[in-house]
C-alpha positions as CSV (number, residue, x, y, z in Angstrom):
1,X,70.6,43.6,124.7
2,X,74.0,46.0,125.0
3,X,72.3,47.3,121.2
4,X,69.0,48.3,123.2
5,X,70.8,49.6,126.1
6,X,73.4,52.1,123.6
7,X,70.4,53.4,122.0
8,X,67.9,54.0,125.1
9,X,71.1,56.1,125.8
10,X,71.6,57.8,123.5
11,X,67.9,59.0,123.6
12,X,68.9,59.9,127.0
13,X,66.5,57.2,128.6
14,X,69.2,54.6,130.0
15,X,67.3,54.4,133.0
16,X,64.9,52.0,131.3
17,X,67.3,49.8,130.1
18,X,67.2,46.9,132.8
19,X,63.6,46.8,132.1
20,X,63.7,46.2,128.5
21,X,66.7,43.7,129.4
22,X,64.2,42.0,132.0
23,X,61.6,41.5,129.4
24,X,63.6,40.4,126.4
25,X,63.3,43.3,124.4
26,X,66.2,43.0,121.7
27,X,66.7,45.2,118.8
28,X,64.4,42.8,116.6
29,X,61.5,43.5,118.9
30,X,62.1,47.6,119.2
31,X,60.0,48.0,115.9
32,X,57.2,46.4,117.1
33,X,56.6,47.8,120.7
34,X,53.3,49.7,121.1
35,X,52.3,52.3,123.2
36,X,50.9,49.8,125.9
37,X,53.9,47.6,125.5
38,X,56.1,51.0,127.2
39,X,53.2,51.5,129.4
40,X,53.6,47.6,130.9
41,X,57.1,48.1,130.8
42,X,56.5,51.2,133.6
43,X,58.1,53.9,130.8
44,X,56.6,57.4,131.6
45,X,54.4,58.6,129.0
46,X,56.6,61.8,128.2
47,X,59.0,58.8,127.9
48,X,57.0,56.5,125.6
49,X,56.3,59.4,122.9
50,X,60.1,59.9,123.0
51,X,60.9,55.9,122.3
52,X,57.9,55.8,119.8
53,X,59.0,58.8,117.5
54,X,62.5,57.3,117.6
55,X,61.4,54.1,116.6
56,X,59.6,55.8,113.6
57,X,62.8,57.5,112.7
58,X,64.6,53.6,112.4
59,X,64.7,52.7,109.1
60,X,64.9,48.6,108.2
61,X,67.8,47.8,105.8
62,X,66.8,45.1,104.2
63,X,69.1,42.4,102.8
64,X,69.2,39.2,100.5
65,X,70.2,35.7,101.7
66,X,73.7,35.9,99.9
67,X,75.1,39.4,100.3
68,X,76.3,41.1,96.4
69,X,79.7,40.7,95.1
70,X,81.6,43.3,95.3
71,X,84.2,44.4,92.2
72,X,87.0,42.8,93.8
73,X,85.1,39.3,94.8
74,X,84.2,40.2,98.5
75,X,81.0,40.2,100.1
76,X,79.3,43.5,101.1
77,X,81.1,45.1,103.5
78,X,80.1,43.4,107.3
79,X,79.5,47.1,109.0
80,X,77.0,47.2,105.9
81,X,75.6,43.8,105.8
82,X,75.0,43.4,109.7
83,X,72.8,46.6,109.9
84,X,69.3,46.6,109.5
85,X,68.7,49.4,112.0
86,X,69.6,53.4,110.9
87,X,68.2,56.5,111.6
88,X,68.8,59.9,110.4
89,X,70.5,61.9,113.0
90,X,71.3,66.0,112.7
91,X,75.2,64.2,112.1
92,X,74.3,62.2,109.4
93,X,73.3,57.6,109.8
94,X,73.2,55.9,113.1
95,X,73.3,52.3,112.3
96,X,72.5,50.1,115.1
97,X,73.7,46.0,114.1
98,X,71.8,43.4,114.1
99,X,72.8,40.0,116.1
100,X,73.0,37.4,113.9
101,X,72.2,34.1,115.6
């Protein structure tokens, strides 16, 4: 839940990040939240149309059961593998990791 916390920050809405804590919202469940989902969740609508734009910005990295070999034998790199979350920022990526469990 620290992942969801980190990015309600960084979109300057922190304030709602107990509430998404209370109600199990992890970073696998951001993508999916609607509108009314916000709206039970008491998020102000100014709010909500701030989350939901962000969340369209988040673009899914998708990835294979056995990561690619690199060159040199290893596996794709972890900070790229355990990433599934990014969104284009004015500075460039902002990956957000997933939890693998």
């Amino acid at each position: 839940m620290q992942q969801v916390s980190d990015w309600l920050d960084k979109l300057g809405l922190g304030q709602y990040a107990q509430r998404f804590a209370d109600n199990g919202v992890g970073i696998a469940a951001l993508p999916h939240l609607t509108d009314q989902d916000l709206k039970d969740l008491g998020v102000l609508l100014a709010h909500r149309r701030m989350i939901l734009a962000a969340l369209g910005e988040l673009v899914p990295v998708t990835t294979t059961a056995a990561p690619p070999q690199l060159s040199n034998g290893l596996k794709t790199a972890p900070s790229v593998a355990k990433s599934p979350w990014c969104s284009r920022t004015s500075s460039g990526r902002q990956c957000y990791p997933r939890v693998w469990t």
